[in-house]
C-alpha positions in Angstrom: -27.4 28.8 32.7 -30.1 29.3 35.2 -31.7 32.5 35.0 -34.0 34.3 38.1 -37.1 34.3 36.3 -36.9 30.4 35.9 -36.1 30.2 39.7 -38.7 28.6 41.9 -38.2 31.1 45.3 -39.7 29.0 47.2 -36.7 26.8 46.6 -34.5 29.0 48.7 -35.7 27.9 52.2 -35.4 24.5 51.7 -32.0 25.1 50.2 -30.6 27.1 52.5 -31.7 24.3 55.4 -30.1 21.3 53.5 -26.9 23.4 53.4 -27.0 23.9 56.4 -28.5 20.8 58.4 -26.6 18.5 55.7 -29.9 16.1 56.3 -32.9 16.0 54.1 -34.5 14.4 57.5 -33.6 17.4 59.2 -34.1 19.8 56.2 -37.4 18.2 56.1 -38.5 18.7 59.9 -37.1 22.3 60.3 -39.0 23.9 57.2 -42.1 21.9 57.9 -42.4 19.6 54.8 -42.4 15.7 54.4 -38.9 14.0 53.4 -40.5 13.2 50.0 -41.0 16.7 49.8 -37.4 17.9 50.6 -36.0 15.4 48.7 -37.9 15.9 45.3 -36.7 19.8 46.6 -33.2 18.4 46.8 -33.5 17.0 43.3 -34.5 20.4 41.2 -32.1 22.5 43.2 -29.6 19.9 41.5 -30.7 20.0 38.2 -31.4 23.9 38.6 -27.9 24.6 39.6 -26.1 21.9 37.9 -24.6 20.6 41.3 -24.9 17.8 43.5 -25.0 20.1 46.7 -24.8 17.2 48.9 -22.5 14.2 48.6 -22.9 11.3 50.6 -19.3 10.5 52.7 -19.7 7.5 54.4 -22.3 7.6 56.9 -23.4 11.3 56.2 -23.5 13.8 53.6 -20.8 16.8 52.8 -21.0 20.1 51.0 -19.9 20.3 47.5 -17.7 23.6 46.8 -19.9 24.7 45.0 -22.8 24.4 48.0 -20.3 25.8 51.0 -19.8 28.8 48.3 -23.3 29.3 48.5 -24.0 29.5 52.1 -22.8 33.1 53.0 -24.6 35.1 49.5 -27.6 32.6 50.1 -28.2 33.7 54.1 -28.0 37.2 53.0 -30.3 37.2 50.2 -32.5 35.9 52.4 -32.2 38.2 55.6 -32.5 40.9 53.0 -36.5 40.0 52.4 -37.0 38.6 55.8 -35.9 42.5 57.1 -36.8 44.2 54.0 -39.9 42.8 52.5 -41.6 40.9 55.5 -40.8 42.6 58.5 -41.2 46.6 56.9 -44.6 47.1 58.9 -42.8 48.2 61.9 -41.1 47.9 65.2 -42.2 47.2 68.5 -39.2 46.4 71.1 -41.4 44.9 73.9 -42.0 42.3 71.0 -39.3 42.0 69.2 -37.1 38.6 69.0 -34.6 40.3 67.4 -30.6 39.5 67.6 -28.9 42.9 66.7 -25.3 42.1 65.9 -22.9 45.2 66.7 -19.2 44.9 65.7 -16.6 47.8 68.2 -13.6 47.7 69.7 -12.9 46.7 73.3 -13.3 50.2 74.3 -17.0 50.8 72.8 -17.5 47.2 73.7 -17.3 48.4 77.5 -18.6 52.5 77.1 -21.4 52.2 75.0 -22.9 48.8 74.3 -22.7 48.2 77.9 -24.9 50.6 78.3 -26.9 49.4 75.1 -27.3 45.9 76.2 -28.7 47.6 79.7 -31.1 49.5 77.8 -32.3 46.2 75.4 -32.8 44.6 78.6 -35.2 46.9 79.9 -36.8 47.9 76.7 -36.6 45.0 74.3 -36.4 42.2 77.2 -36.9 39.1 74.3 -34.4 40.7 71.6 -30.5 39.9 72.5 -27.6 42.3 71.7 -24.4 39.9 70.0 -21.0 42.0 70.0 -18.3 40.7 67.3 -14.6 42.1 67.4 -13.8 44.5 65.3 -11.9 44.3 62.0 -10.3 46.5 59.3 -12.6 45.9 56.8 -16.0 47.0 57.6 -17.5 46.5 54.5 -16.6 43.0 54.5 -18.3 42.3 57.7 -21.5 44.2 57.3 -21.6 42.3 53.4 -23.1 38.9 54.5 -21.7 37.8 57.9 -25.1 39.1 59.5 -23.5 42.4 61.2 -26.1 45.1 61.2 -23.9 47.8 63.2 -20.3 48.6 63.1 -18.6 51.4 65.4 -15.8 52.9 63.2 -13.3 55.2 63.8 -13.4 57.6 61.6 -9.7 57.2 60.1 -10.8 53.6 58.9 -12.8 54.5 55.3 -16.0 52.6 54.1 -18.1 53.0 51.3 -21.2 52.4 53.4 -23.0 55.2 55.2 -21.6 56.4 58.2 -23.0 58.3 60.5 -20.5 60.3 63.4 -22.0 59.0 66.9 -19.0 60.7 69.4 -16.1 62.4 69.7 -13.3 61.0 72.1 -10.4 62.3 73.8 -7.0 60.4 75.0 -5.8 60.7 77.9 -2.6 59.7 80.2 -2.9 57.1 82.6 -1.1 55.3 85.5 -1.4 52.3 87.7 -4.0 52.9 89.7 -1.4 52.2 92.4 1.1 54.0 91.2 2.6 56.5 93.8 5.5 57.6 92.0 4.1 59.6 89.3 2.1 62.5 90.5 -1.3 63.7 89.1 0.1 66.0 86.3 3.2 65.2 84.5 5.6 66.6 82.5 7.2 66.1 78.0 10.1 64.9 80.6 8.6 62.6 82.6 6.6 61.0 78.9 10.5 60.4 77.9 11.3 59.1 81.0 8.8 56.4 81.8 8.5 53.0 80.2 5.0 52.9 78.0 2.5 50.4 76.9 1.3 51.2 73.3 -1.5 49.7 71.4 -1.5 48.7 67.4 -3.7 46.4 65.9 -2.9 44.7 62.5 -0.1 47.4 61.9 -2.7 49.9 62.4 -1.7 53.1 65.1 -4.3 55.8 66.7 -3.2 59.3 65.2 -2.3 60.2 69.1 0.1 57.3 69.2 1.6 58.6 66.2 1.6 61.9 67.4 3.6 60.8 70.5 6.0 59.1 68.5 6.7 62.2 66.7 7.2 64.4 70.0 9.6 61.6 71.8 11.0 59.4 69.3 13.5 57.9 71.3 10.7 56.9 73.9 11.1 53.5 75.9 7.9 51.1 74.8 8.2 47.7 76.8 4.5 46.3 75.9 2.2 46.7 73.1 -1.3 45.3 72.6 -3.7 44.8 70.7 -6.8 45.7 72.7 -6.9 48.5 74.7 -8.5 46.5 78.0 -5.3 45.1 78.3 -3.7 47.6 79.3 -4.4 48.1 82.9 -3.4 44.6 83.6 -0.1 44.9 82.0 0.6 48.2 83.8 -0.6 46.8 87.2 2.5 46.9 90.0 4.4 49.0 87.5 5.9 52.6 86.5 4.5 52.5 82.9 2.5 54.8 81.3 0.0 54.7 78.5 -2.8 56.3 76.5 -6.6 56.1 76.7 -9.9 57.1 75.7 -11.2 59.4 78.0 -14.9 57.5 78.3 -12.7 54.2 78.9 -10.1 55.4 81.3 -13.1 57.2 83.4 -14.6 53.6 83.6 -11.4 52.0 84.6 -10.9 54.9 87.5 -13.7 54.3 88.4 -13.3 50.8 89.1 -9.9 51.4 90.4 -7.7 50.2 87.9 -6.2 53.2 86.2 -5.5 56.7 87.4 -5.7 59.6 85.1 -3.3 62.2 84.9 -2.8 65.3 83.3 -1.0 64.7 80.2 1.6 67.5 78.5 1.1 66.7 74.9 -2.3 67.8 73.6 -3.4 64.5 71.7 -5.1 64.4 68.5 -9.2 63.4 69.3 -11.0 60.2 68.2 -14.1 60.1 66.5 -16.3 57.3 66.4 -19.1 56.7 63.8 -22.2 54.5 62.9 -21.5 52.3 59.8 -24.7 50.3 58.3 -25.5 48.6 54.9 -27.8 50.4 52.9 -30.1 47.2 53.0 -31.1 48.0 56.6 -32.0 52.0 55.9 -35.5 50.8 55.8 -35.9 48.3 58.5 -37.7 50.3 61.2 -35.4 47.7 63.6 -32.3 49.2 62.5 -33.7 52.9 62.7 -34.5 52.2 66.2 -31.5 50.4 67.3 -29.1 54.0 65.8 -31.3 56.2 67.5 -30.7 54.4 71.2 -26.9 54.4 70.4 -27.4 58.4 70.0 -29.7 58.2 73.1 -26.8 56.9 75.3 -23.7 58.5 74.2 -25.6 62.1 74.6 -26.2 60.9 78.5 -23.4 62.9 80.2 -23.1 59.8 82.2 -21.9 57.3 79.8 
C-alpha cells in the first residue's frame, strides 16, 4: 500500500487534470508540461495507486471507479493548500479572482446575497459570487463540493462552526390584489381562508408547525417547496400564507404580496453562518463573513 511519504506531490496536479480532461494531450497543455511528460506522469500514478485511472473506450478514454472515486477528496485536498498554504499572505478584493460559493434558501438568495453580489460588484469587480440551493445536510456540502458559505437556519444542526448572522420574523401575507381581506385579520379569518404552506424534504418551519397546532382543521390547497413561489400561486386568489418578514417587505415592495397583521404570534427564524474549519484562516473567507454581517446590520436590507 502506498504510503504519503512515498508520494511524489507534485503528482497531484497532473492527476487531478487527466481525471478531469480524460486526455493526456489536454492534461499535458493545461498543466504546462510535454505529452511525454504527462504520460510518463500517467504511468507512476498507475503503478503508485495500483489503477489504470484511464481506460481507453473506443475512440477516447473513461474513468476507472476507482479514478471518478477520486475526483471529489482529490479537488479538495487540493483547494485546501491552494487557500491554506498558498494564498495565506492576504486579501485584497480589488484583486481578487476569487469565486465564493454561498449555499441559502430562496429567501436569503433574494434578501441578503442580492445585496452581497451588489457589494462584490463594486468592491471585488473580478471575483464572482456562485449561489447553490440549499440542502439538509450542510456538512455534506461544505465537505468537498467547493461550498465555502452556507446560510442555515438554526433548527438544521451541523458540526461545523456556525456563526448566528440574523434573526427573522414571519409574517401574514395576501395577494397583493387581494381586496377581500383587510389589513389586519383575525384566528377566524386564519381558519377560514384557503393557505399555501411550504415543506421541503418533509422538513416544516417551527411557525408552520405552530399554526398547525392553533388550527388543525385548517384548509391547505398548495404547498411548495421554495418560498418564491408563493406569490405566484396566490396571485388572483383568496389564499393566505406565511413569510419572512425581510422577504415579504421585498415582495411588497415590488407589488406582489401585501402584508397583514397576523393574530397568531409566530415563532422567529434565525439564520446563521456555517463554514469548514479549513477556511478559518483564509483571509478570503474572513472577509467574505464580515460583508455578510455588513449588510444584514443595514436597516435597509
Amino acid at each position: 500500500m502506498a504510503t504519503l511519504a512515498a508520494l511524489d506531490l507534485n503528482l497531484l496536479v497532473p492527476l487531478r487534470a487527466l481525471l478531469r480532461l480524460r486526455s493526456v494531450t489536454r492534461a499535458a497543455a493545461e498543466t504546462g508540461v510535454t505529452q511525454p511528460t504527462m504520460s510518463n506522469a500517467l504511468r507512476r500514478l498507475r503503478r503508485l495507486l495500483d489503477d489504470e485511472l484511464l481506460i481507453r473506450v473506443g475512440r477516447r478514454y473513461e474513468l476507472t471507479a476507482r479514478a471518478r472515486a477520486l475526483l471529489e477528496p482529490l479537488e479538495f485536498a487540493l483547494r485546501a493548500i491552494q487557500d491554506e498554504v498558498i494564498n495565506v499572505q492576504g486579501f485584497s478584493p480589488a484583486d481578487s479572482q476569487r469565486v465564493f460559493t454561498v449555499a441559502s434558501s430562496g429567501a436569503a438568495a433574494v434578501t441578503v446575497l442580492s445585496g452581497l453580489a451588489r457589494r462584490l460588484a463594486t468592491d471585488a469587480p473580478n471575483s464572482a459570487l456562485r449561489i447553490v440551493p440549499l440542502v439538509p445536510s450542510p456538512d455534506q456540502l461544505l465537505g468537498a463540493s467547493g461550498v465555502d458559505l452556507v446560510l442555515l437556519p438554526d433548527t438544521i444542526r451541523t458540526r461545523l462552526p456556525r456563526e448566528r448572522l440574523y434573526d427573522e420574523e414571519w409574517v401574514c401575507v395576501v395577494d397583493a390584489r387581494n381586496a377581500e381581506v383587510g389589513d389586519v385579520i383575525q384566528l377566524a379569518d386564519l381558519a377560514r381562508l384557503p393557505h399555501v404552506t411550504f415543506d421541503m424534504s418533509g422538513l416544516s418551519t417551527a411557525a408552520e408547525l405552530a399554526l398547525r397546532a392553533a388550527i388543525p382543521d385548517r384548509r391547505v390547497v398548495a404547498t411548495v417547496s421554495d418560498f418564491l413561489e408563493i406569490p405566484f400561486v396566490m396571485r388572483g386568489t383568496q389564499m393566505i400564507s406565511i413569510l419572512q418578514g425581510r422577504l415579504a417587505r421585498s415582495l411588497s415592495a415590488e407589488g406582489l404580496v401585501r402584508i397583514v397583521r397576523c393574530p397568531l404570534r409566530l415563532p422567529g427564524l434565525r439564520i446563521d453562518m456555517v463554514w469548514n474549519p479549513r477556511g478559518a484562516n483564509d483571509p478570503a473567507y474572513g472577509w467574505l463573513r464580515e460583508q455578510l454581517r455588513d449588510l444584514v446590520s443595514d436597516p435597509n436590507t
